[in-house]
C-alpha positions as CSV (number, residue, x, y, z in Angstrom):
1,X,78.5,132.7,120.7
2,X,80.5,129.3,119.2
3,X,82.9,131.4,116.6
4,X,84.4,135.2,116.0
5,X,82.1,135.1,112.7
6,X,78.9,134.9,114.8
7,X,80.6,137.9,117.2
8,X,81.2,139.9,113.6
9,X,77.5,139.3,112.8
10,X,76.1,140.6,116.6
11,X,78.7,143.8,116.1
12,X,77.1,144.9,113.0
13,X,73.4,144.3,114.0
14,X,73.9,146.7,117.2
15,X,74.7,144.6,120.4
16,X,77.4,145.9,122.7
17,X,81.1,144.5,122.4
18,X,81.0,143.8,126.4
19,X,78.1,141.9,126.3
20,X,79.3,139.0,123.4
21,X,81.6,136.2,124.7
22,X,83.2,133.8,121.9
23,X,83.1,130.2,123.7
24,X,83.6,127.8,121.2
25,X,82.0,124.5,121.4
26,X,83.8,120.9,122.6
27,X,83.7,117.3,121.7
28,X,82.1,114.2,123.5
29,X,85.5,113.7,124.4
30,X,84.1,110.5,126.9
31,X,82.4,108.6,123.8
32,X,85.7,109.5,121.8
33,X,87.6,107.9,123.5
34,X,85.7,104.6,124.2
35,X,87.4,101.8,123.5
36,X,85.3,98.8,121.6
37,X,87.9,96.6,120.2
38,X,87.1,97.6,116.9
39,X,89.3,95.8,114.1
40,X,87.4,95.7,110.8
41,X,88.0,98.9,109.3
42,X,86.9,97.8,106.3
43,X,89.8,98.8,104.0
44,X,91.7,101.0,105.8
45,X,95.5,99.5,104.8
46,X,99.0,100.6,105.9
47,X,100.6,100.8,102.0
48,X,97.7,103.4,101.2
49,X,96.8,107.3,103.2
50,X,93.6,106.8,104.6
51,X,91.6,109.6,104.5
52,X,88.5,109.1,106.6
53,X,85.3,111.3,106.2
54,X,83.1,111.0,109.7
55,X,79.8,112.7,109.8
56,X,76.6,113.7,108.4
57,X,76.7,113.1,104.3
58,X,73.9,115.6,103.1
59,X,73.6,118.3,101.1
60,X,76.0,121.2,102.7
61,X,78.8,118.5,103.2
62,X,79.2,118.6,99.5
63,X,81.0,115.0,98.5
64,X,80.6,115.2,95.4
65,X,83.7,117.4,95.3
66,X,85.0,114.6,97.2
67,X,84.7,111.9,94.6
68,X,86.0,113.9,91.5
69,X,89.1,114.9,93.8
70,X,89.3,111.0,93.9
71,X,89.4,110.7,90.7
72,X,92.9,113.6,89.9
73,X,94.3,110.9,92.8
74,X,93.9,108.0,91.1
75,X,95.2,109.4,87.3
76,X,97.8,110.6,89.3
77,X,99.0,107.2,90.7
78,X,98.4,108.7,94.2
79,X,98.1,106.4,97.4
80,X,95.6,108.3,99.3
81,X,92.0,107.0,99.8
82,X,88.9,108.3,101.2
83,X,86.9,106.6,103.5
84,X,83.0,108.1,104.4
85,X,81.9,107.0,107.6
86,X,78.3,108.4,108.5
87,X,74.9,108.7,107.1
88,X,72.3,110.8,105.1
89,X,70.3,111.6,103.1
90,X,73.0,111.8,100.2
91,X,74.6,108.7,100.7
92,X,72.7,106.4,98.2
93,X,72.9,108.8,95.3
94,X,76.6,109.2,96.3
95,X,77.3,105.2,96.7
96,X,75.6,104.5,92.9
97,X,77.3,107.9,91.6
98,X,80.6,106.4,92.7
99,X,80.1,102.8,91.7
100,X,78.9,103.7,88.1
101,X,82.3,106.0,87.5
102,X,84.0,103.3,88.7
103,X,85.4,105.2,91.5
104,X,88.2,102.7,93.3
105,X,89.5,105.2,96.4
106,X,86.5,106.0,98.1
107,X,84.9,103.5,100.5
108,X,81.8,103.5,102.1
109,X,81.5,102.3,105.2
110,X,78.5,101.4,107.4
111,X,77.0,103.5,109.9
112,X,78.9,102.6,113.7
113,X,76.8,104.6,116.8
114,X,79.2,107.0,117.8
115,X,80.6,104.8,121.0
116,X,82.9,103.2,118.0
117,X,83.7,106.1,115.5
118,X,87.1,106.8,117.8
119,X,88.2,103.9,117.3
120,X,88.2,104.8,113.5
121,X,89.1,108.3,114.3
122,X,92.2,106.8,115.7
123,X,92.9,103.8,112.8
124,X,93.1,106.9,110.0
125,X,96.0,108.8,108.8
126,X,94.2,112.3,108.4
127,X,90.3,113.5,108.8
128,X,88.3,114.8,106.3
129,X,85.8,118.4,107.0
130,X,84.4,119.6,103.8
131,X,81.5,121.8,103.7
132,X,79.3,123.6,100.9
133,X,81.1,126.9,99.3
134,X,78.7,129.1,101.2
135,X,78.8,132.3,102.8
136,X,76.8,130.9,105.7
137,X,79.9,128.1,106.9
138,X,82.3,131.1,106.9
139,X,81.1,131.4,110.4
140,X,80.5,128.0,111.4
141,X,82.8,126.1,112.8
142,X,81.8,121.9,112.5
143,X,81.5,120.4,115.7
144,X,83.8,117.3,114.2
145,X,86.9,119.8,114.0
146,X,86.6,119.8,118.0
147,X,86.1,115.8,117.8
148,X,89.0,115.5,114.8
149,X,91.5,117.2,117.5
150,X,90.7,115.6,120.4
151,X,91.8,112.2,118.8
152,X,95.1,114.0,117.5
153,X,95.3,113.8,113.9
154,X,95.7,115.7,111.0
155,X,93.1,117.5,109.6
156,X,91.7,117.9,106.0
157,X,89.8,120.9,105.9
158,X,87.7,122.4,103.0
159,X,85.9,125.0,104.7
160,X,86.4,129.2,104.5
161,X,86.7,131.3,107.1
162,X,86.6,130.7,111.3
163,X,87.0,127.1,110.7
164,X,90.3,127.7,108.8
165,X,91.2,130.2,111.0
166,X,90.7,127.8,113.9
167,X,92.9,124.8,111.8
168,X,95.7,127.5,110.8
169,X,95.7,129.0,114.3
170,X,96.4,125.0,115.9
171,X,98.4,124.3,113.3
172,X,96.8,121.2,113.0
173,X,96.1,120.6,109.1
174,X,96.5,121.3,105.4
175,X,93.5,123.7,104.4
176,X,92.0,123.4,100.7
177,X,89.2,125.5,98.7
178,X,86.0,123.8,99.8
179,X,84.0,122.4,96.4
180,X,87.3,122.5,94.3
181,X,88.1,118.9,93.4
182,X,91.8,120.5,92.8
183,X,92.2,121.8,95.6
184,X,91.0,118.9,97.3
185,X,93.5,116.5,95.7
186,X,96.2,118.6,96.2
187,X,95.6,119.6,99.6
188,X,95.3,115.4,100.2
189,X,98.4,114.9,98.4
190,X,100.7,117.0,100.2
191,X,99.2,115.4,103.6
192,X,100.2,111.7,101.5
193,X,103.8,113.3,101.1
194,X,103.9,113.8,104.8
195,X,106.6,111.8,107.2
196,X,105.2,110.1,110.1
197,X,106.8,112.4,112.2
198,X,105.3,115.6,110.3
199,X,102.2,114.3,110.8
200,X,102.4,113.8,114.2
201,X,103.5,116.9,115.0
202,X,100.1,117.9,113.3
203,X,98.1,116.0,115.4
204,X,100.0,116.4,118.6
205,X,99.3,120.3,117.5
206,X,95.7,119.9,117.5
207,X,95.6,117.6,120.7
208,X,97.2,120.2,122.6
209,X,95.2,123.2,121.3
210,X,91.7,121.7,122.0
211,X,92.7,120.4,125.6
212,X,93.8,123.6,126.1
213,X,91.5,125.9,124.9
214,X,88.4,124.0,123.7
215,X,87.5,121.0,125.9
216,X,84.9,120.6,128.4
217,X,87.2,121.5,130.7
218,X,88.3,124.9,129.1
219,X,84.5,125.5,128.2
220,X,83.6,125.4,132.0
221,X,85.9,127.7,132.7
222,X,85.1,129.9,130.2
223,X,81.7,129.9,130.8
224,X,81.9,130.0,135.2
225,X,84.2,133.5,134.6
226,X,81.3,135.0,132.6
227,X,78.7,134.2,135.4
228,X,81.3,135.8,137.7
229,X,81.4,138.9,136.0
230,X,77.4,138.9,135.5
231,X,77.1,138.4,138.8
232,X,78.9,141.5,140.3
């Protein structure tokens, strides 16, 4: 199983401790770390905290929360921005729900294949993962935390239980409430108030953890010690 939650769930339907292995899941760590000379961020600027979102905007990512965090940044003269970087099925309604509250620090921008979305991985000063307030994420763990690590930055993450776990255990991020616009903002805002260096140290943090313990690599591994042991 890809997270302790799922484990949890097996336990207390029956199966047998000895026969559930936790193996979390990795990042297309090759296409992350293409290379496509890509320069037009489209906003992203050095006097302002760019906060880029990169993923599926739908339903269970929740953005609404998103923009009305926006919003307590902006009346409070902060400097960070969001930037949403995907597609879905919510990101019309989103676009005109933002552009008729005259929402300044969120930018949309268009859909890159995922070849180029390192490259803005890398140009952004934290990573966004928010998810739905739902019992059902508690054990989830987004496969972009994996991908948000590998590139070694700080992470934003609005999400309870083994994805918070997983960012507290790295060290990696600043965790907020997920659907709590106040939360949100003040999670973001501490990550603004950050040195250079403390920041770094965040995403060296996560860097090291997933090459460590959750890259291809360390998924192999895992996975050819289990067939060992099956195979007695």
């Amino acid at each position: 199983v890809i997270s302790e939650g799922f484990r949890t769930r097996l336990l207390k339907n029956g199966v047998e401790q000895d026969k559930i292995v936790v193996i979390k899941n990795w990042a297309d760590e090759e296409k992350l770390n293409m290379t496509n000379g890509v320069k037009n961020y489209e906003g992203f600027d050095s006097k302002y905290f760019n906060i880029l979102f990169a993923g599926n905007i739908g339903k269970a990512q929740a953005i609404d929360s998103v923009l009305d965090a926006s919003v307590i940044l902006a009346n409070n003269n902060s400097m960070v921005r969001f930037f949403l970087l995907g597609r879905g099925l919510e990101l019309e309604r989103l676009k005109i729900a933002a552009k008729s509250r005259n929402i300044d620090n969120v930018s949309f921008l268009p859909f890159v294949e995922m070849e180029q979305v390192g490259e803005f991985l890398r140009a952004a000063d934290a990573l966004l993962v928010h998810l739905r307030d739902d019992e059902l994420f508690e054990i989830t763990i987004p496969s972009k935390i994996q991908a948000y690590m590998a590139i070694g930055k700080p992470i934003l993450l609005a999400v309870k239980g083994d994805a918070a776990n997983l960012v507290n255990e790295a060290k990696c991020g600043v965790i907020a409430e997920p659907e709590s616009p106040i939360s949100l903002s003040s999670a973001a805002a501490k990550l603004g108030k950050m040195t250079k260096n403390e920041l770094q140290i965040l995403g060296n943090n996560g860097k090291e953890y997933y090459y460590r313990e959750l890259s291809l690599q360390a998924g192999v591994r895992k996975f050819t010690k289990v067939f060992g042991e099956i195979s007695k």
